[in-house]
C-alpha positions in Angstrom: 69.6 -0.3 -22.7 69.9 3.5 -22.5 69.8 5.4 -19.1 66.9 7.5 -20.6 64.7 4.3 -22.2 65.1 2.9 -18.3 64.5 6.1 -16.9 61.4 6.6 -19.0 60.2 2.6 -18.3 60.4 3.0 -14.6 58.9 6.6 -14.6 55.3 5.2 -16.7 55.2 2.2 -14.2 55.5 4.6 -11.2 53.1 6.8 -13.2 50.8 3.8 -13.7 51.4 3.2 -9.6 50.2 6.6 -8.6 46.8 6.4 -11.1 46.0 3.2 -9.5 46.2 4.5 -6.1 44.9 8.3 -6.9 47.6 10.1 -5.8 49.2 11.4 -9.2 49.0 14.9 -7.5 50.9 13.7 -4.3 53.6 11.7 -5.8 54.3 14.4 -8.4 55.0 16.6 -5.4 57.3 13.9 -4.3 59.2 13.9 -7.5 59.7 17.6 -7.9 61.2 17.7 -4.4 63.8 14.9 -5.4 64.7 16.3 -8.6 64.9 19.7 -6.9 66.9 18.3 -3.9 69.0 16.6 -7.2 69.5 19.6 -8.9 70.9 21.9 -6.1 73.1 19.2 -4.3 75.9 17.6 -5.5 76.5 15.3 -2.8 73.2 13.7 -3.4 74.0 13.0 -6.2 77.2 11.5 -5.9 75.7 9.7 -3.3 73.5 8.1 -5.4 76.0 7.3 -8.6 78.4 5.8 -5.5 79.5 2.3 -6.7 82.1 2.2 -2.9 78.6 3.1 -0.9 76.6 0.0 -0.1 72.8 -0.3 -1.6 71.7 -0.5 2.5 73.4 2.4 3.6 72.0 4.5 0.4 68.0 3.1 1.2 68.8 4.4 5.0 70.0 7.8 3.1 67.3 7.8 1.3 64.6 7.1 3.7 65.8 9.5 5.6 66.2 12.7 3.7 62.2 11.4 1.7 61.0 10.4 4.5 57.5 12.1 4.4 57.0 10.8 0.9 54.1 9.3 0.1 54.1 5.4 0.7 54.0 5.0 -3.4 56.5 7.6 -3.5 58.7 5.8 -0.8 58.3 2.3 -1.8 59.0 3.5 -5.2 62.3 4.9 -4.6 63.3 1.8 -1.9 62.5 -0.6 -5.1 64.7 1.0 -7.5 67.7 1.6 -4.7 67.2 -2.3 -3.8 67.8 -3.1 -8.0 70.9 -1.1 -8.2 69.2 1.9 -9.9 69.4 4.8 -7.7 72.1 6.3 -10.2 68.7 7.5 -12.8 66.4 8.2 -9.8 66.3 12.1 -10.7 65.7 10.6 -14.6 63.4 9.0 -13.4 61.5 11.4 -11.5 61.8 14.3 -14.3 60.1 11.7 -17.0 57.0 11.2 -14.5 56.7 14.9 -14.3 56.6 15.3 -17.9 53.9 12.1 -18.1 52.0 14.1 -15.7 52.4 17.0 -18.0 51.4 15.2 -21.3 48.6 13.4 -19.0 47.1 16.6 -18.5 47.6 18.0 -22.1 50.3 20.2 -20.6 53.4 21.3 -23.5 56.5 23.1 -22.0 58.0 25.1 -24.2 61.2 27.6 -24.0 61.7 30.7 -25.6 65.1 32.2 -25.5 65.9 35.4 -26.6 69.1 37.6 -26.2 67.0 40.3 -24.5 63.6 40.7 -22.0 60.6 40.0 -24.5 58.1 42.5 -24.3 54.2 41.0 -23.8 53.3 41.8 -27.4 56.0 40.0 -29.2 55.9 37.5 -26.5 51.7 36.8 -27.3 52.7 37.0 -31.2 55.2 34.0 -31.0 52.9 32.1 -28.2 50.0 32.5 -31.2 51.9 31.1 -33.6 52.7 27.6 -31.6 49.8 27.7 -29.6 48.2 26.5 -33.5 50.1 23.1 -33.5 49.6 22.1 -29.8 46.7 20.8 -28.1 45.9 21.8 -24.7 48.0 24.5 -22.5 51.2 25.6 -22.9 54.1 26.2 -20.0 56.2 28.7 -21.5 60.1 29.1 -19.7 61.7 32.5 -20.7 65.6 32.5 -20.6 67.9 35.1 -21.8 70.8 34.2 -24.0 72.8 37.3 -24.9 74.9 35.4 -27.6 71.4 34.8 -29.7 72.5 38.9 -30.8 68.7 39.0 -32.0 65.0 37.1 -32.9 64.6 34.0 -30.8 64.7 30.3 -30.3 61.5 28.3 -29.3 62.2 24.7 -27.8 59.5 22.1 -27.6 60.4 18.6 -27.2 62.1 17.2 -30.2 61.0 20.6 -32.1 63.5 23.8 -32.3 62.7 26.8 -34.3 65.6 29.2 -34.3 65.1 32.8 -35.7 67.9 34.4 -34.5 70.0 36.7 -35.7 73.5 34.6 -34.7 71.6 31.7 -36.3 71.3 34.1 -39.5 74.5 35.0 -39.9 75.7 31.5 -39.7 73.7 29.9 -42.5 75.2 33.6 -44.2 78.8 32.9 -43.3 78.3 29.2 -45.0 76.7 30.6 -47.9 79.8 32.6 -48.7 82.8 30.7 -47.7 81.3 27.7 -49.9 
């Protein structure tokens, strides 16, 4: 089965979990400190994707650095270490953030652009998607010089690219055909 199937699997039964025992809020904390804690330390994560280090030693590891998780949180992350699948934890925990999103009719979106938008242009292209999607939208800005111009709008599955380098590309096929 694929790593993200699994991770997805294990992230709605720990969602299901937290809704049972009202604390969605707290374990969603939980999860956006280990992803965090993922993200900015490679040690952790070779730690975790370790086939010499023994499943004991890594729940001690564990326990240790989450220690002030909540218990759903904890016993959570204890279950998945004891069935060999600490390696997807960090999958794991970015697909409950994202349930938590779509649970609360939240869309993340990006928009990259090659330069700062300004607020107009920025409310013009938030208009435009804001039409298709339900609920509120969490918009991440990133700059990406080598767009040259126009933009690129991620959401899920969905990419809309109006930009120029993407223009001159389709161009550059057109011709050399």
């Amino acid at each position: 089965m694929k790593k993200a199937t699994v991770s997805i699997r294990y992230a709605q039964a720990l969602f299901d979990l937290a809704v049972e025992n009202n604390t969605v809020e707290a374990v969603s904390r939980d999860m956006g400190y280990l992803t965090k804690v993922s993200e900015e330390n490679r040690d952790f994560q070779l730690l975790l994707s370790s086939p010499i280090i023994k499943t004991e030693k890594k729940v001690a590891v564990l326990k240790e650095i989450f220690g002030d998780f909540q218990p759903v949180s904890s016993g959570f992350i204890a279950l998945i270490a004891k069935n060999g699948r600490e390696a997807i934890l960090p999958e794991i925990a970015k697909a409950y953030l994202e349930l938590v999103k779509k649970a609360n009719n939240i869309t993340s979106i990006t928009i990259a652009t090659a330069t700062k938008l300004d607020d107009a242009v920025k409310k013009q292209i938030l208009d435009k998607v804001k039409v298709g999607v339900k609920g509120e939208l969490e918009v991440t800005e990133e700059i990406d010089p080598s767009l040259i111009g126009g933009f690129v709008v991620r959401m899920g599955d969905i990419r809309i690219d109006a930009s120029v380098a993407s223009k001159l590309g389709q161009l550059k096929q057109r011709l050399t055909k």
